[in-house]
C-alpha positions in Angstrom: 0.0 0.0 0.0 1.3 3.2 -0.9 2.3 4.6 2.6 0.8 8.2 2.0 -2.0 6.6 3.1 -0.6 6.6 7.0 -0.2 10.4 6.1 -3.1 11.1 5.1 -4.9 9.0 7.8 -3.0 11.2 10.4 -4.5 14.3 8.5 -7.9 13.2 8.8 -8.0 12.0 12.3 -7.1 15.0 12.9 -10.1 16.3 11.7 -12.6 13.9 13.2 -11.7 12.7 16.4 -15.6 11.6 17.8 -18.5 10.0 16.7 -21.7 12.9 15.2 -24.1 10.1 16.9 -22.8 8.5 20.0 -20.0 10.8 21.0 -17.6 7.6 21.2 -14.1 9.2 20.3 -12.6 6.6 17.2 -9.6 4.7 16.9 -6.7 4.7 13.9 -8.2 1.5 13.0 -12.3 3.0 12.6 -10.9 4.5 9.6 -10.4 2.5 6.5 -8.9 3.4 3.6 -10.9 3.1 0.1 -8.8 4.0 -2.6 -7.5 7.6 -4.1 -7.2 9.9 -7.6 -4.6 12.3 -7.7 -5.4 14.0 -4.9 -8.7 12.5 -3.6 -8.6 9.7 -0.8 -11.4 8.4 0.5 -11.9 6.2 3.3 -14.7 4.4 5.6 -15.2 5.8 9.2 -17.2 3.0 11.2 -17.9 3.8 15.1 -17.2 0.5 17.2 -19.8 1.7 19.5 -23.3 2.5 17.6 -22.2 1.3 14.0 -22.4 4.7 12.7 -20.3 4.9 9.1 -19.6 7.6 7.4 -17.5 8.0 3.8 -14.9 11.2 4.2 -13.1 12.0 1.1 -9.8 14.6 1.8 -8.9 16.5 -0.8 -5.0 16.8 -0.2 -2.4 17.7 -2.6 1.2 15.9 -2.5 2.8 18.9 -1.5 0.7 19.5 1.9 2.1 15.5 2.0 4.9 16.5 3.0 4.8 19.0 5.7 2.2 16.7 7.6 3.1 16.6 11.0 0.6 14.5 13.5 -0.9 17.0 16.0 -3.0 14.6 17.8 -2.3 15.1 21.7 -2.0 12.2 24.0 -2.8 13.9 27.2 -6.4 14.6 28.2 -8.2 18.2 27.7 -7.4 19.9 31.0 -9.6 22.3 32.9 -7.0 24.9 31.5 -7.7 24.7 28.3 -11.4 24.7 29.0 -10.9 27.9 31.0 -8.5 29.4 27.9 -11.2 28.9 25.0 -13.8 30.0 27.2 -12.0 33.9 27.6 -10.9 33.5 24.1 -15.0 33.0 22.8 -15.7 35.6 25.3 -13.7 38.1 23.0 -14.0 36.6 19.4 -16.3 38.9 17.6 -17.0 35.8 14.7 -14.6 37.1 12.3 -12.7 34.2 10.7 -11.1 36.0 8.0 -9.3 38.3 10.4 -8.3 35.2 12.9 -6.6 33.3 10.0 -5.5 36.6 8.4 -7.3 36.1 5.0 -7.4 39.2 2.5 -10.3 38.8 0.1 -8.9 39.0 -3.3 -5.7 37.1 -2.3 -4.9 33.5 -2.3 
């Protein structure tokens, strides 16, 4: 198997880390891969607990392959960080563009 795959994988558990119907957070091995076009992959999400599937396809192109880098955190979310988003939603007025620094007109 071509071993993007593992990449990719990372990239989308990433993404979805728990369950839209039961809540139950997955495992690497919920998500199987399907097959791929050039820079399609698609893959089968299956919840152990309720059965729930679901078919993602990521859109990735080879060169956000290679700067991939697996920010999954081992250690539990902590009241901190709780605390932390909570005053940062108390002072986000909604605007995405600004928070991610997009200029309309630019790509």
């Amino acid at each position: 198997m071509d071993p993007r795959w593992d990449r990719v994988r990372s990239i989308v558990r990433n993404l979805i880390d728990r369950c839209a119907v039961c809540g139950e957070r997955f495992e690497d091995d919920d998500l199987q891969a399907l097959g791929r076009t050039r820079t399609t992959w698609a893959f089968r999400l299956t919840c152990r607990r309720c059965g729930a599937a679901s078919l993602v396809a990521a859109v990735i192109g080879e060169e956000q392959l290679h700067d991939v880098v697996d920010t999954r955190s081992s250690a539990p979310v902590s009241e901190r960080d709780v605390e932390e988003m909570r005053a940062f939603l108390e002072q986000f007025d909604g605007d995405f563009q600004r928070l991610f620094g997009y200029t309309p007109g630019r790509s």
